[in-house]
C-alpha positions as CSV (number, residue, x, y, z in Angstrom):
1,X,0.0,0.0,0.0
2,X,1.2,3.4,-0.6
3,X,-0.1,6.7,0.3
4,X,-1.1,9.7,-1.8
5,X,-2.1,13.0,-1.1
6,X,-4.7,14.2,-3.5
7,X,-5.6,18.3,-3.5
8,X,-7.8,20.6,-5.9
9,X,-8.4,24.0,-6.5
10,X,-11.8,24.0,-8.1
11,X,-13.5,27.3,-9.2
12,X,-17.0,26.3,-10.0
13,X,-19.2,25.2,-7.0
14,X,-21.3,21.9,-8.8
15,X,-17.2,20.6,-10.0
16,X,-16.1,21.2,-6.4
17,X,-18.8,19.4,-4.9
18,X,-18.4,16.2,-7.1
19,X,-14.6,16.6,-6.8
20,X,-15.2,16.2,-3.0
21,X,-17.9,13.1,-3.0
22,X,-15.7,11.2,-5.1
23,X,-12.6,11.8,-2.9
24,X,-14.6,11.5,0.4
25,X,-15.7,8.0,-0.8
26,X,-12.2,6.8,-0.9
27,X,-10.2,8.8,0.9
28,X,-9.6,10.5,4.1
29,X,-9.7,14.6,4.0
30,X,-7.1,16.6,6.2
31,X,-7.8,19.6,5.1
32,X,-10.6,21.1,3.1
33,X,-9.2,20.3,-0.4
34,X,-6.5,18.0,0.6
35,X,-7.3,14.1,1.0
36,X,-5.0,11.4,1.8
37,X,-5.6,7.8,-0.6
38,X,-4.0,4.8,1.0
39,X,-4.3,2.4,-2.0
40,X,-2.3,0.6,-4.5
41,X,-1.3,2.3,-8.0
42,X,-4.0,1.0,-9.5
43,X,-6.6,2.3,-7.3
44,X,-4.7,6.2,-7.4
45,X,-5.1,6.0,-11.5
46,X,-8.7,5.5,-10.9
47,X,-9.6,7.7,-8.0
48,X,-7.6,10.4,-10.7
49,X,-9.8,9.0,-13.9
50,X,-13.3,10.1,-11.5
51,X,-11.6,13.6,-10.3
52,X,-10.4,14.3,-14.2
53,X,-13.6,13.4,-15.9
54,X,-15.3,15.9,-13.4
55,X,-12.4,18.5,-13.3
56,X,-12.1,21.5,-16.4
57,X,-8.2,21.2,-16.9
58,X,-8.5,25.1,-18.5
59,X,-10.0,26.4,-15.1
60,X,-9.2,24.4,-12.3
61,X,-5.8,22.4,-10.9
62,X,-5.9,18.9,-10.1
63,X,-2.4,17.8,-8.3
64,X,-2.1,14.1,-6.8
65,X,1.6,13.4,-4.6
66,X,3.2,10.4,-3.9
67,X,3.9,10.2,-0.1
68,X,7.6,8.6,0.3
69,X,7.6,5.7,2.7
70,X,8.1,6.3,6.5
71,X,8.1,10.1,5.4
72,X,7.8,12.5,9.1
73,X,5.0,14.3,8.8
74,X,5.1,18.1,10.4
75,X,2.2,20.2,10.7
76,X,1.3,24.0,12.8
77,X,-1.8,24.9,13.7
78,X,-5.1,23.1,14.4
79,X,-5.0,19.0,14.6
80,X,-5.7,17.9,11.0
81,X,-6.1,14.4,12.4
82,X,-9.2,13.1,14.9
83,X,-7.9,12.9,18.6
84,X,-6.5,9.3,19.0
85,X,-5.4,8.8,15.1
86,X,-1.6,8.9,14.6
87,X,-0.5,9.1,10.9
88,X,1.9,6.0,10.9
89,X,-1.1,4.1,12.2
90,X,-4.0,5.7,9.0
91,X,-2.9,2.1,7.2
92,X,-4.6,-0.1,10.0
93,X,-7.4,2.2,10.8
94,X,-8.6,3.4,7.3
95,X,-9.0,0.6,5.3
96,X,-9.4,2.7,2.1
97,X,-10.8,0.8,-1.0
């Protein structure tokens, strides 16, 4: 399994909201356009064949990162993460298709 970060910057509302079901059904949102897919390759090409067949390439930016293994994560600010969830643990606790 390897983990991707998916993020959008969406300008129209109904491509936003579709953007945001698709991800939601398959992967776990830290931020409010940022989601992390735990997955094999094949299932990041097809979460990014549902998010590009919604998404107008001319208006809006679709961006989808390979997370390196055992990569630290850092963050500032508000817990992006639900009290008890530690990031090296998201494999075991979010099964994500």
């Amino acid at each position: 399994m390897t983990e991707y970060v998916f993020c959008y910057d969406i300008s129209d509302a109904k491509r936003l909201r579709k953007a945001a079901k698709i991800l939601q059904g398959q992967a776990l949102r830290i931020q409010k356009s940022v989601y992390l897919l735990v997955g094999t390759p094949t299932t990041m090409r097809r979460c990014w064949q549902q998010l590009s067949d919604c998404v107008d390439a001319q208006k809006d930016d679709l961006c989808c990162y390979t997370i390196p293994v055992r990569s630290p994560m850092q963050s500032l600010g508000a817990n992006v993460l639900q009290e008890g969830i530690v990031w090296s643990g998201l494999m075991e606790k979010h099964k994500i298709r």
